[in-house]
C-alpha positions in Angstrom: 0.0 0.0 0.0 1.6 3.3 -0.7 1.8 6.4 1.3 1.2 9.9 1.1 3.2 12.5 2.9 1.2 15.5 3.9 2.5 18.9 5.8 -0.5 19.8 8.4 -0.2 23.0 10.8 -1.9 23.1 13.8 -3.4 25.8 15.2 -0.8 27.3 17.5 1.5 27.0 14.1 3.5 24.2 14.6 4.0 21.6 11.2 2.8 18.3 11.7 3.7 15.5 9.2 1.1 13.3 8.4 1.3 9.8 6.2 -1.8 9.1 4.4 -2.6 6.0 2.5 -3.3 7.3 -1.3 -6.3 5.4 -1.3 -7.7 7.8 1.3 -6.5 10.9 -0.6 -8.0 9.5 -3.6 -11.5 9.0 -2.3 -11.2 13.0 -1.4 -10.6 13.7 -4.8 -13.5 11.7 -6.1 -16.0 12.7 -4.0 -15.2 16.5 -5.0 -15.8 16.0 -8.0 -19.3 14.9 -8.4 -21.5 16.8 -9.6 -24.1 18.2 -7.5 -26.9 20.1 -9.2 -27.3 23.7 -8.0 -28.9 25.2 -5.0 -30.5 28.1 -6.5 -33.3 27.3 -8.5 -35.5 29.3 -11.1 -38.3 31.4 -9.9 -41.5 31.5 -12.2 -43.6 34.5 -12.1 -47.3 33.5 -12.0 -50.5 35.5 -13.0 -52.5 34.6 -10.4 -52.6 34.0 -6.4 -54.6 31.8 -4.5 -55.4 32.6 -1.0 -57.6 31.1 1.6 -59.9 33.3 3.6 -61.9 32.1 6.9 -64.7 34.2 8.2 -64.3 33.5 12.4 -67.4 34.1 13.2 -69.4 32.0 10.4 -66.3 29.7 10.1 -66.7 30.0 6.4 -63.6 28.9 4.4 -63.9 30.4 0.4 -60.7 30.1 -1.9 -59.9 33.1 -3.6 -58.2 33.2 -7.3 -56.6 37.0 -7.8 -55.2 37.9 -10.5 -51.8 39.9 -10.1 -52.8 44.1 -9.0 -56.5 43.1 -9.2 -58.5 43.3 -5.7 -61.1 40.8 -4.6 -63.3 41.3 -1.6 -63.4 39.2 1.4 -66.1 40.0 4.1 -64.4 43.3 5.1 -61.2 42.7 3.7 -59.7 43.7 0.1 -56.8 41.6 -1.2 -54.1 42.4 -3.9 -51.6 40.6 -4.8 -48.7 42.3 -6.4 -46.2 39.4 -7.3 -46.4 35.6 -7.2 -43.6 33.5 -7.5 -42.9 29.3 -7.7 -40.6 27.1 -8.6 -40.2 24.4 -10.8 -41.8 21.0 -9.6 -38.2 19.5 -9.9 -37.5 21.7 -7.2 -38.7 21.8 -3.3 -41.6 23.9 -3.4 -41.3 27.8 -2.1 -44.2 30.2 -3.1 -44.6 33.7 -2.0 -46.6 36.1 -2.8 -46.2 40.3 -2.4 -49.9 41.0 -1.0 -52.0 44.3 0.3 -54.7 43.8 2.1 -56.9 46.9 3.6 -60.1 46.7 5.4 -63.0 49.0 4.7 -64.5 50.3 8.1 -68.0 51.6 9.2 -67.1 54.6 8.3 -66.5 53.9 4.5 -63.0 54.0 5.1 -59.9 51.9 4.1 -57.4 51.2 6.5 -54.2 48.9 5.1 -53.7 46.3 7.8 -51.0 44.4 5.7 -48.3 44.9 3.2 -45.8 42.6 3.1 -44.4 38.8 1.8 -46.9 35.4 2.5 -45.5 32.3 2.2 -47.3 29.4 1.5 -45.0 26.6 2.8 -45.5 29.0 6.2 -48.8 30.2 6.2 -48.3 31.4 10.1 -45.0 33.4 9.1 -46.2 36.6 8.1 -50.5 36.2 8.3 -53.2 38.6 7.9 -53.5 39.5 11.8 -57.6 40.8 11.9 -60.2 39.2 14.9 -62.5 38.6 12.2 -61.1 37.2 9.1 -57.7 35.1 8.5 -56.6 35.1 4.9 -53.3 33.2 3.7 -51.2 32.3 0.6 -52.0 28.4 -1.2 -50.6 28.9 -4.7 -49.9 30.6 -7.7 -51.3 29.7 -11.2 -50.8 30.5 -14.8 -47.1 30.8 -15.1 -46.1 33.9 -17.3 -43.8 31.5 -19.1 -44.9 27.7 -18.8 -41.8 26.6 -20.3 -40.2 26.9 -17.0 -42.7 25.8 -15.0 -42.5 22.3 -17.2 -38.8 21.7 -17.9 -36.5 20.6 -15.9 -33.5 22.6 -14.9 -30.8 23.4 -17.4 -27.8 20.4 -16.6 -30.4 18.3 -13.9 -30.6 14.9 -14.7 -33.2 12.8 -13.3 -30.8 11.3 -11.3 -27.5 12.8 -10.6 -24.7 10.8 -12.1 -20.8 10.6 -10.9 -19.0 11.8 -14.2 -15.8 8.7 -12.7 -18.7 6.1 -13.0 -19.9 6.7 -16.4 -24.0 7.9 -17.1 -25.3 5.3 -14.4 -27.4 7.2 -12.0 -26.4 7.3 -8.4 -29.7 6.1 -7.3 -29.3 2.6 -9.2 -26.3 1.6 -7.7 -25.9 -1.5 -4.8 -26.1 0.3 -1.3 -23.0 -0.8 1.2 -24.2 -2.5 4.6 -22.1 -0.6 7.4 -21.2 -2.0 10.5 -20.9 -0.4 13.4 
């Protein structure tokens, strides 16, 4: 079996030598090279929000479709959604949506009682906050470009492949019992 020499310091400064088997160093090497697909994915800009609204006091649940800078009514409340972004379904779901909501008083008057990012993975994160009404992100529809929202992204595989083991998927390969 050969050896590798390797120069460590420590961290009060001092060298240390250190013999590593190649095989060891080797396996390092490998397993920085595969390829891993990238953490960022696409956004896709949608059309349309869906929220959910509850009325408290009837305990009525309605869904409500918005298109983007439209207003619907709910009860007392007025929703607009400004933005509405997804991702791919390759990807882990993350939707958020820019909303304004105001409520029109007694009085004929609107007071804004939100502005500000809903999520729908975390519908509790940032919520309408009202004693009567509760109103949260679901969805958005009708991608602006439905090319994105179909194809998968640019380099991703549907399984992620180690370039050292030829085009055979990662997935498909015999799993190693470990012993411990």
């Amino acid at each position: 079996m050969t050896k590798l020499l390797a120069t460590m310091r420590s961290p009060s400064g001092m060298a240390r030598r250190l013999i590593l088997p190649t095989r060891i160093v080797g396996l390092a090497i490998a397993a920085s090279a595969v390829v891993v697909p990238s953490a960022h994915a696409e956004r896709i800009d949608n059309k349309v929000a869906v929220f959910s609204a509850l009325d408290k006091v009837t305990a009525t649940i309605k869904t409500l479709t918005v298109p983007l800078n439209e207003t619907r009514e709910f009860g007392a409340l007025k929703v607009t959604p400004r933005v509405c972004y997804s991702r791919p379904p390759t990807e882990q779901p993350k939707t958020t949506s820019f909303v304004e909501v105001q409520e029109v008083q007694l009085d004929g008057q609107e007071k804004k009682i939100f502005s500000g990012w809903m999520f729908a993975e975390s519908p509790g994160l940032n919520a309408v906050e009202h004693p009567v009404f509760d109103v949260w992100l679901t969805g958005c529809e009708e991608p602006k470009n439905p090319v994105a929202a179909t194809a998968p992204a640019e380099g991703v595989a549907d399984g992620v492949t180690d370039p050292n083991l030829g085009e055979a998927p990662v997935d498909d390969l015999p799993r190693r019992r470990v012993r411990r």
